[in-house]
N, CA, C and O atoms as a GROMACS GRO file, in nm:
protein
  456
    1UNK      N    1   0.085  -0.118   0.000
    1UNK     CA    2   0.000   0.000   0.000
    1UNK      C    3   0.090   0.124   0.000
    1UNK      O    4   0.196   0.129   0.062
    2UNK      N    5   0.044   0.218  -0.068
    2UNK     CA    6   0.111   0.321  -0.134
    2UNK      C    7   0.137   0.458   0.016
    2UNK      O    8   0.029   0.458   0.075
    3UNK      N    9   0.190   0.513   0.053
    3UNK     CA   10   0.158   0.612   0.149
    3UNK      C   11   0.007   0.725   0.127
    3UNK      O   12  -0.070   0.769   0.213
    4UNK      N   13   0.007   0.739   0.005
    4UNK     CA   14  -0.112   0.816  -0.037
    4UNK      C   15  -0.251   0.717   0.045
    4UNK      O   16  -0.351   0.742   0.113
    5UNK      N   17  -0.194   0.618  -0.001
    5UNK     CA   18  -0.331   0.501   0.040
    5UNK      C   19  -0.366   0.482   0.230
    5UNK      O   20  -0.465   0.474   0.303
    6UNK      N   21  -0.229   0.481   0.240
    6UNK     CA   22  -0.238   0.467   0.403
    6UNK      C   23  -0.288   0.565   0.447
    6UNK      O   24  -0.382   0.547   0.525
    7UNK      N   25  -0.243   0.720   0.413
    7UNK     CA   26  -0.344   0.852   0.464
    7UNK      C   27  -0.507   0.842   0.449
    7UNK      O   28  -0.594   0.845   0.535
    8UNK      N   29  -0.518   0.825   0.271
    8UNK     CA   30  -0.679   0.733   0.296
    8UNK      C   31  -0.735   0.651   0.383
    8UNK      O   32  -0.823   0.694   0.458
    9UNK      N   33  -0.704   0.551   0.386
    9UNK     CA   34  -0.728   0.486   0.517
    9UNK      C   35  -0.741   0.568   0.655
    9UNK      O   36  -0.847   0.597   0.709
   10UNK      N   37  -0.660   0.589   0.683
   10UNK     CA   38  -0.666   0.701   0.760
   10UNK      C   39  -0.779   0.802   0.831
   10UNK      O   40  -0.839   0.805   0.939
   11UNK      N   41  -0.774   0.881   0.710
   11UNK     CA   42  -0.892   0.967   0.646
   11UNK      C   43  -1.033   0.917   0.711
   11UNK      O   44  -1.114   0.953   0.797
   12UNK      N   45  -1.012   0.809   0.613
   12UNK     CA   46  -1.231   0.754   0.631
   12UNK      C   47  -1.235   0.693   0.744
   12UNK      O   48  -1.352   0.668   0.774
   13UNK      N   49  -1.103   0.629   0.879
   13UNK     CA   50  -1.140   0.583   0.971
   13UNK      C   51  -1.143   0.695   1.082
   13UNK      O   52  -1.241   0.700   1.157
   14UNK      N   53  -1.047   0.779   1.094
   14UNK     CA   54  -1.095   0.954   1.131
   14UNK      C   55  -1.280   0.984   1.097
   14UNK      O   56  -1.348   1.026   1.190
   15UNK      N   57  -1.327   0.967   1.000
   15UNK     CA   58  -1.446   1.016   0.956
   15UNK      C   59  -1.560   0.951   1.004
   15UNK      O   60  -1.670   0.997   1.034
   16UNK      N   61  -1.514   0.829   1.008
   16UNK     CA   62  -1.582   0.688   1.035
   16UNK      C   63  -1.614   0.707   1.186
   16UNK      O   64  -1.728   0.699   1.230
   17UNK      N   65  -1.525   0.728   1.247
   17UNK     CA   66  -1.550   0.749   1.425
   17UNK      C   67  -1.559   0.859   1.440
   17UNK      O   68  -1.580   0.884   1.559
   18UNK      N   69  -1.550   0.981   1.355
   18UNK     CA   70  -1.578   1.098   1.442
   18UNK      C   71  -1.777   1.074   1.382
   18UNK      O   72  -1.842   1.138   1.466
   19UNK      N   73  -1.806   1.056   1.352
   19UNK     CA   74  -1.939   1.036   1.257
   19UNK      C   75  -1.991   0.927   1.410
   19UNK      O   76  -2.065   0.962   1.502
   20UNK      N   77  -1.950   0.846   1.400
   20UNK     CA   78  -2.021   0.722   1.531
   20UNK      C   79  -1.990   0.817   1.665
   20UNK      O   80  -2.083   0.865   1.730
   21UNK      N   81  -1.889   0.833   1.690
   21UNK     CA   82  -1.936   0.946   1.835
   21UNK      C   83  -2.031   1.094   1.782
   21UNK      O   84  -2.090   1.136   1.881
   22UNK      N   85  -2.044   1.134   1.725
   22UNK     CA   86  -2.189   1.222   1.692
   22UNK      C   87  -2.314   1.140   1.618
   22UNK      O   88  -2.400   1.189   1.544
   23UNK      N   89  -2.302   1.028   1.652
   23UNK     CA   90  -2.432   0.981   1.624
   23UNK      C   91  -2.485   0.922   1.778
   23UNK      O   92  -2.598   0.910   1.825
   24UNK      N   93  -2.322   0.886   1.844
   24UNK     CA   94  -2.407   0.855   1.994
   24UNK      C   95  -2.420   1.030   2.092
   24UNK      O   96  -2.459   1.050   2.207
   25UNK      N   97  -2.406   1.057   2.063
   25UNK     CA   98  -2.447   1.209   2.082
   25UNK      C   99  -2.556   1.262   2.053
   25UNK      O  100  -2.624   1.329   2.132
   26UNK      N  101  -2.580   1.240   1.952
   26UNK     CA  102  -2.741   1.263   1.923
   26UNK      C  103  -2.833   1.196   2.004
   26UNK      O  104  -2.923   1.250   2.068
   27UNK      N  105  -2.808   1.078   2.000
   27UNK     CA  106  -2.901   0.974   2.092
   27UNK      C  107  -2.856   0.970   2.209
   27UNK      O  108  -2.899   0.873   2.270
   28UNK      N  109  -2.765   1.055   2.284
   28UNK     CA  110  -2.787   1.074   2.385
   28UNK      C  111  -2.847   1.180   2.474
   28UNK      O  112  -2.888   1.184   2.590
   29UNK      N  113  -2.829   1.298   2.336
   29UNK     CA  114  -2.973   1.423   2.328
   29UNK      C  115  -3.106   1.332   2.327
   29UNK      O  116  -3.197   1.367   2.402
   30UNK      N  117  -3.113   1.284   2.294
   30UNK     CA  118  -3.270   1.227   2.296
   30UNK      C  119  -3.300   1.120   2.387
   30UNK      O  120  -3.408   1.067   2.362
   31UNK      N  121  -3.246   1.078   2.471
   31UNK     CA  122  -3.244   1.017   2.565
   31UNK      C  123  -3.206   1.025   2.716
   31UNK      O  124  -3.245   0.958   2.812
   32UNK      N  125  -3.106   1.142   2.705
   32UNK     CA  126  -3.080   1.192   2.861
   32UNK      C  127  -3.234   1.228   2.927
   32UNK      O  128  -3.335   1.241   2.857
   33UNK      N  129  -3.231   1.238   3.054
   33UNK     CA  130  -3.378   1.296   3.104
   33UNK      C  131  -3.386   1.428   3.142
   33UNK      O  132  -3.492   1.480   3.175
   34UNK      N  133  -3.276   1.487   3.139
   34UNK     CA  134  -3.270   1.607   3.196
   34UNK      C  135  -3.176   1.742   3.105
   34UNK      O  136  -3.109   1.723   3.004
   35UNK      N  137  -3.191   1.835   3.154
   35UNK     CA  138  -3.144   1.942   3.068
   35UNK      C  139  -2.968   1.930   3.054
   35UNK      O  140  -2.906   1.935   2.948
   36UNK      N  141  -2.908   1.914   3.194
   36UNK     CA  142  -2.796   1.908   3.224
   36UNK      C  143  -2.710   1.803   3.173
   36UNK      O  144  -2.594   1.818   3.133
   37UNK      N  145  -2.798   1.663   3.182
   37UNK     CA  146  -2.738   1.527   3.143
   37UNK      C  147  -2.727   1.572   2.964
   37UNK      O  148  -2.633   1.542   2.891
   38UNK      N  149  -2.833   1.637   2.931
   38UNK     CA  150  -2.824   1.629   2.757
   38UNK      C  151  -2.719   1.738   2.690
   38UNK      O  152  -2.677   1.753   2.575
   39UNK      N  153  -2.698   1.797   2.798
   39UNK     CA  154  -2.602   1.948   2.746
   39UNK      C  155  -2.455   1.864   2.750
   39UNK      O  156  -2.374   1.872   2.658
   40UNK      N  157  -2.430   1.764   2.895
   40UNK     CA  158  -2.270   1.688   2.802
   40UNK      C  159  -2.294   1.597   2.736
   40UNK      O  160  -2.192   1.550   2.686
   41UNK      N  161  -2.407   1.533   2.702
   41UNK     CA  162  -2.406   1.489   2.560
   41UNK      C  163  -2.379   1.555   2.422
   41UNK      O  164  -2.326   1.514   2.319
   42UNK      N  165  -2.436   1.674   2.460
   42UNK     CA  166  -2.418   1.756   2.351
   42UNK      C  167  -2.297   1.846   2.331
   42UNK      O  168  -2.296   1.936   2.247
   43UNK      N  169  -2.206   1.822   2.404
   43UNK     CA  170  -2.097   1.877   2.430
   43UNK      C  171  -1.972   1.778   2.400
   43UNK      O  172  -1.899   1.806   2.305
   44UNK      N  173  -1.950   1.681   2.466
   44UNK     CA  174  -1.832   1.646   2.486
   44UNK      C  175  -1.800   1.504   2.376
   44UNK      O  176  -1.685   1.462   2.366
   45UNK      N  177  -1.861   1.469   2.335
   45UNK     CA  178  -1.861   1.355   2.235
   45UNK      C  179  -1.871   1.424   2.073
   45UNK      O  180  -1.807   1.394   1.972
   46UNK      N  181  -1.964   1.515   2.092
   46UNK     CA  182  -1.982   1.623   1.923
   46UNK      C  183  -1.894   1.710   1.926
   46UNK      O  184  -1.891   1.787   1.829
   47UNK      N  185  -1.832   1.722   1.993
   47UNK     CA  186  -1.660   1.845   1.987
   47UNK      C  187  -1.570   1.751   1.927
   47UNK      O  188  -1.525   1.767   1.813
   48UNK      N  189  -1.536   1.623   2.023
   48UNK     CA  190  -1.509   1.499   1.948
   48UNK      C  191  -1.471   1.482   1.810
   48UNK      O  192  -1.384   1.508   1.727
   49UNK      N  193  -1.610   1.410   1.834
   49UNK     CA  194  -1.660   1.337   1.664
   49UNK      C  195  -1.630   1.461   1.587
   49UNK      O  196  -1.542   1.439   1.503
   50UNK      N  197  -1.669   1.572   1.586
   50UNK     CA  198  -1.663   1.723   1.507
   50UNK      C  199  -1.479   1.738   1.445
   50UNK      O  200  -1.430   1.743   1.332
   51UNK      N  201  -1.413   1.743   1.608
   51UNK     CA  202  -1.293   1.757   1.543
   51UNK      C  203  -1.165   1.582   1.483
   51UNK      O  204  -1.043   1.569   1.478
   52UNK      N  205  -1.228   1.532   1.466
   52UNK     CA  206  -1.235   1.379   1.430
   52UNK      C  207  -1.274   1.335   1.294
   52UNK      O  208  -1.236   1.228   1.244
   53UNK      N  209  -1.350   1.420   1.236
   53UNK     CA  210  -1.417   1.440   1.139
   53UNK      C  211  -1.305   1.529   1.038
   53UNK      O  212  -1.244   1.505   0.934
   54UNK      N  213  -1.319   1.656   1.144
   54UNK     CA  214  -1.218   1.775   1.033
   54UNK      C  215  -1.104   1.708   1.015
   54UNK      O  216  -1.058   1.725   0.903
   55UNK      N  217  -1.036   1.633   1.091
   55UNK     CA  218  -0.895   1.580   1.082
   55UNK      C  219  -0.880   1.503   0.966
   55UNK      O  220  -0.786   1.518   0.887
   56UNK      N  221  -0.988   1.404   0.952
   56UNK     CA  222  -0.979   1.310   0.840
   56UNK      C  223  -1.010   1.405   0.688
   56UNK      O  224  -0.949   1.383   0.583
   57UNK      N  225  -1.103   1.499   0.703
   57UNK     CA  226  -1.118   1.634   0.621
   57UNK      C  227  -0.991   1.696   0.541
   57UNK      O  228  -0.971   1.691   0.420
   58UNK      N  229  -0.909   1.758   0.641
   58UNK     CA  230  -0.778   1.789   0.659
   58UNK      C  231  -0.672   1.679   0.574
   58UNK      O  232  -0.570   1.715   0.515
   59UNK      N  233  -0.721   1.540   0.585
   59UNK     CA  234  -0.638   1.476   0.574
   59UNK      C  235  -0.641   1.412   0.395
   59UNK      O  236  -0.574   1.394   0.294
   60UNK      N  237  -0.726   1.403   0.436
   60UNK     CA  238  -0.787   1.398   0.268
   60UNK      C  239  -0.789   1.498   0.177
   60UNK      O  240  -0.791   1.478   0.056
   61UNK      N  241  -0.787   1.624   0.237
   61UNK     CA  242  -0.772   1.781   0.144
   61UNK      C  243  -0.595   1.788   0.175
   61UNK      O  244  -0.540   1.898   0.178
   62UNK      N  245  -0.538   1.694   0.192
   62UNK     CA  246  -0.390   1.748   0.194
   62UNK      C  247  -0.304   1.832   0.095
   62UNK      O  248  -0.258   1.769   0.000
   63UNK      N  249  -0.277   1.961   0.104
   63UNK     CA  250  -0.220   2.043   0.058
   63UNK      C  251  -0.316   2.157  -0.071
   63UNK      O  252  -0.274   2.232  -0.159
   64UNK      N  253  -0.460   2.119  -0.024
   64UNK     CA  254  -0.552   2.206  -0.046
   64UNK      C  255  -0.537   2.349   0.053
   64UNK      O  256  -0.495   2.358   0.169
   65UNK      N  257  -0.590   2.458  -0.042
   65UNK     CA  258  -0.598   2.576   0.030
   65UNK      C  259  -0.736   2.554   0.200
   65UNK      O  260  -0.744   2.606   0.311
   66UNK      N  261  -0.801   2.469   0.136
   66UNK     CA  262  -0.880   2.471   0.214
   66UNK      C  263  -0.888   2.446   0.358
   66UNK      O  264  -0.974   2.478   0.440
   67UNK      N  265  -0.760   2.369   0.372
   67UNK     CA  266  -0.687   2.290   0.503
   67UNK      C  267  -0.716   2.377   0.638
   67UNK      O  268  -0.767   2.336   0.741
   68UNK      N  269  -0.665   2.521   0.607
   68UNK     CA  270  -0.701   2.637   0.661
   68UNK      C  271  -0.797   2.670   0.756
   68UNK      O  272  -0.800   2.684   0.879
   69UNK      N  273  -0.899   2.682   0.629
   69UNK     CA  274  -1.032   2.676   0.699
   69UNK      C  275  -1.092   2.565   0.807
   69UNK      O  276  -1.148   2.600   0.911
   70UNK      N  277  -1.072   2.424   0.767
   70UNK     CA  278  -1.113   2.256   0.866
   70UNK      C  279  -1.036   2.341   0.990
   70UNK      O  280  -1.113   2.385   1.076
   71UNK      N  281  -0.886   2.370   1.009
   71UNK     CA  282  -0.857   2.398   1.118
   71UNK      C  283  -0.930   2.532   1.201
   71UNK      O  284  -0.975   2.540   1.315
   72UNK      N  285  -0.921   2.631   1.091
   72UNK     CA  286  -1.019   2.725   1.172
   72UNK      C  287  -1.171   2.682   1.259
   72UNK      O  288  -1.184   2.691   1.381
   73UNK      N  289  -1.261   2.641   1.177
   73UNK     CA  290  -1.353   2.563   1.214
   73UNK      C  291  -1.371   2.458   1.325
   73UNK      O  292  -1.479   2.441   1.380
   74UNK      N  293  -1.266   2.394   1.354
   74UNK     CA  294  -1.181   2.292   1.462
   74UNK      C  295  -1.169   2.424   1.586
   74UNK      O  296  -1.210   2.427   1.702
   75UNK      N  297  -1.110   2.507   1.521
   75UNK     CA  298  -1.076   2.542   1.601
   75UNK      C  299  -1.165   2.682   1.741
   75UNK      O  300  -1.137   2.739   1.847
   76UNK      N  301  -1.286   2.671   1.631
   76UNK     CA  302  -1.374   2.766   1.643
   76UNK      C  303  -1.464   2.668   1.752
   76UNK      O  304  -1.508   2.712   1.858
   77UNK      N  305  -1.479   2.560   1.716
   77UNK     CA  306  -1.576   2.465   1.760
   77UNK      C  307  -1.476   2.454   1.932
   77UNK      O  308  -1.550   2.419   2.024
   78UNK      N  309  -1.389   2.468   1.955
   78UNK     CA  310  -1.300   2.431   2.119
   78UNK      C  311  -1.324   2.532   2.147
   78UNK      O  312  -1.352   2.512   2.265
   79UNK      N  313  -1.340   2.664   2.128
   79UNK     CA  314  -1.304   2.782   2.198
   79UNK      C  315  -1.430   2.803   2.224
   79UNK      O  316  -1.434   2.898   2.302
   80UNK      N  317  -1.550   2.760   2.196
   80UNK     CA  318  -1.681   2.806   2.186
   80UNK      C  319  -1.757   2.673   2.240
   80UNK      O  320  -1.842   2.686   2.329
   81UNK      N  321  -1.733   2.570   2.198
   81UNK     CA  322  -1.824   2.512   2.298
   81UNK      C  323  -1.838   2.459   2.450
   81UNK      O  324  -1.938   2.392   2.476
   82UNK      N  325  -1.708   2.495   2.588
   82UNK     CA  326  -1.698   2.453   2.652
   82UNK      C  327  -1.779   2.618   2.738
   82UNK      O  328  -1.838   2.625   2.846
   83UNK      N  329  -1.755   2.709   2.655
   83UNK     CA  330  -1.879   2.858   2.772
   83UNK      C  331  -2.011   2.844   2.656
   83UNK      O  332  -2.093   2.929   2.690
   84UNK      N  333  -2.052   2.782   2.554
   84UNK     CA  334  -2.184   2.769   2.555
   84UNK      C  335  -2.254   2.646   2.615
   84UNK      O  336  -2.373   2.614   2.607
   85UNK      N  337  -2.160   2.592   2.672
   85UNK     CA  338  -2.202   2.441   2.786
   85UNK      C  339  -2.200   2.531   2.923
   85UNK      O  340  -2.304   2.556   2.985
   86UNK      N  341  -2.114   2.562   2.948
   86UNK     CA  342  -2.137   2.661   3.091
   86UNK      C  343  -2.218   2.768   3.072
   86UNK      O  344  -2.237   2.810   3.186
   87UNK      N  345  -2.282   2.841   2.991
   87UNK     CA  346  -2.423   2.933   3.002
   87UNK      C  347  -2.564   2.821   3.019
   87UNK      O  348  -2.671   2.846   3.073
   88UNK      N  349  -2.529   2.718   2.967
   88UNK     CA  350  -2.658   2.667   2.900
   88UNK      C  351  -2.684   2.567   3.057
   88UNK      O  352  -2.786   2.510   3.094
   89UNK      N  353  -2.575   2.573   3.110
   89UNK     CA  354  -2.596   2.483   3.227
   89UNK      C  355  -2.572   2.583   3.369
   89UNK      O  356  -2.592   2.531   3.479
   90UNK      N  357  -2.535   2.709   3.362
   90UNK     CA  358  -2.623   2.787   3.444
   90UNK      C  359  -2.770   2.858   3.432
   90UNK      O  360  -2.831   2.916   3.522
   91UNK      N  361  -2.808   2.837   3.298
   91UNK     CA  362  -2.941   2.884   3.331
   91UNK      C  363  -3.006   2.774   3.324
   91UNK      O  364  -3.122   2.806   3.299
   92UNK      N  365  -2.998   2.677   3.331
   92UNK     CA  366  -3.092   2.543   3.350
   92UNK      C  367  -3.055   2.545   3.547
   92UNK      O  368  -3.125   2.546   3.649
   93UNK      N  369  -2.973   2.544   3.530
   93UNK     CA  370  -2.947   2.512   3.714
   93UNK      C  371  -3.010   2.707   3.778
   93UNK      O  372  -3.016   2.730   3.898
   94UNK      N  373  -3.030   2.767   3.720
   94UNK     CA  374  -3.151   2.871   3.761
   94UNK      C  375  -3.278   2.854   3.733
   94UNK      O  376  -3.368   2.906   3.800
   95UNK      N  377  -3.297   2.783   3.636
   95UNK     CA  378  -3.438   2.769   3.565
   95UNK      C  379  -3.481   2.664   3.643
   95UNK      O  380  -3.588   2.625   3.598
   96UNK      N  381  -3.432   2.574   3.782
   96UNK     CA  382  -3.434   2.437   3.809
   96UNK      C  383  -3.510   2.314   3.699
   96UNK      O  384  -3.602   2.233   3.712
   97UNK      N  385  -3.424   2.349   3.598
   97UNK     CA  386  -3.464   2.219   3.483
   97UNK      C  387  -3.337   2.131   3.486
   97UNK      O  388  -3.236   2.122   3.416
   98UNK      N  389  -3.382   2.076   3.591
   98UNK     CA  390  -3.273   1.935   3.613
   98UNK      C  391  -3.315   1.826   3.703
   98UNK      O  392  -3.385   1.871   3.794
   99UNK      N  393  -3.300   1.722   3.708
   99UNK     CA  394  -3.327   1.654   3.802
   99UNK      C  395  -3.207   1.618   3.942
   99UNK      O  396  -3.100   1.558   3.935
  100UNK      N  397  -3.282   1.685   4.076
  100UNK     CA  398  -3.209   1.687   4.199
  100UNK      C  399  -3.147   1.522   4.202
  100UNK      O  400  -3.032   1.496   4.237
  101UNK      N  401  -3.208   1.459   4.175
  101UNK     CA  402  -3.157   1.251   4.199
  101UNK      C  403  -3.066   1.278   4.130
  101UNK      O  404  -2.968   1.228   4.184
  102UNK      N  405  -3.033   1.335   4.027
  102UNK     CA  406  -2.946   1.309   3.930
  102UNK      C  407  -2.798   1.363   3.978
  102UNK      O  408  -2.699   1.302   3.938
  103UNK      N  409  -2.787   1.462   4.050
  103UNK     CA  410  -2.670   1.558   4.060
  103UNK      C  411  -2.569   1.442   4.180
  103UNK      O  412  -2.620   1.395   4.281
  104UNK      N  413  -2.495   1.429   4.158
  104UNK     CA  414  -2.417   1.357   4.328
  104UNK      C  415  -2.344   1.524   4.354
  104UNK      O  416  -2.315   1.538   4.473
  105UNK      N  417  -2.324   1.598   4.304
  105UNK     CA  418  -2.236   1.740   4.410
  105UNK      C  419  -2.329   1.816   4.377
  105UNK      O  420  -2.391   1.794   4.273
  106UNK      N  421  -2.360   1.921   4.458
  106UNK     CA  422  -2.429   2.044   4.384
  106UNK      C  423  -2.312   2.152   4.398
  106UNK      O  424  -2.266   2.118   4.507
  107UNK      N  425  -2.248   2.242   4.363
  107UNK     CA  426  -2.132   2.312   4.337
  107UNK      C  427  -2.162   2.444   4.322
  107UNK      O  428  -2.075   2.528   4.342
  108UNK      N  429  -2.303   2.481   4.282
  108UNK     CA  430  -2.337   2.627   4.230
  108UNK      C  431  -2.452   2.602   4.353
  108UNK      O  432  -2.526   2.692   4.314
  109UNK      N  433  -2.522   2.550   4.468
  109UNK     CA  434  -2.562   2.615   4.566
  109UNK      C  435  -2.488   2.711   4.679
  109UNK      O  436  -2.556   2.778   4.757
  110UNK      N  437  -2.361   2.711   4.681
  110UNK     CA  438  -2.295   2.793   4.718
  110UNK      C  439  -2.301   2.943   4.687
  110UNK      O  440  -2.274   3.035   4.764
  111UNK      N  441  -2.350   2.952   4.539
  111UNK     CA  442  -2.294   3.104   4.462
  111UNK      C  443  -2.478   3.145   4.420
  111UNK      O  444  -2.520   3.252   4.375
  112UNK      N  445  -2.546   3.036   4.450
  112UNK     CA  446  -2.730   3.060   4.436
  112UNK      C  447  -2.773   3.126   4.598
  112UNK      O  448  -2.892   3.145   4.624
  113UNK      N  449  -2.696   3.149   4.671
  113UNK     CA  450  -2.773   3.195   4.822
  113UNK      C  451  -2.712   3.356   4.774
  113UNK      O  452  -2.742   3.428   4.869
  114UNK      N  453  -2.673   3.404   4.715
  114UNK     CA  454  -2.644   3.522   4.716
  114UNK      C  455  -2.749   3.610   4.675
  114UNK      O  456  -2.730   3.731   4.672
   0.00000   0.00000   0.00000
């Protein structure tokens, strides 16, 4: 197998699993019970799969102008989704849309008596 071929390979198994961790991501949006449980579903497996995806992207556009951009995008997707997980999970933990059974620490009743 040629090196070109081995990067292919590569490529579609990068694509292949970043694609299966955002598909269990999805279904774990639709299956968590609560606001909080579905926000790191929706967070930490689709950042993942997302930048798992661009890599094999990247890898397959090798020495395309476009390379650029997958990383920008990669890179847009880290810087942005770990404070739209922390807004989205302080106003659910204000909104009390969560389930109390569910939490083992509570961490923000400390900074809620104020």
């Amino acid at each position: 197998m040629t090196f070109s071929g081995v990067l292919d390979v590569l490529a579609a198994v990068l694509v292949l699993g970043g694609s299966m961790l955002a598909l269990t991501a999805a279904i774990g949006v639709v299956r968590f019970p609560d606001t909080l449980s579905r926000m790191h579903a929706a967070t930490k497996p689709q950042v993942l799969g997302l930048l798992l995806v661009l890599a094999g992207a990247a890898i397959r556009l090798r020495g395309n102008a476009d390379v650029g951009m997958v990383i920008l995008a990669g890179l847009f997707t880290v810087i942005t989704a770990p404070v739209v997980a922390n807004r989205v999970g302080q106003l659910a933990y204000r909104e009390q849309s969560f389930r109390d059974d569910l939490l083992t620490r509570d961490e923000m009743a400390e900074y809620d008596e104020s």
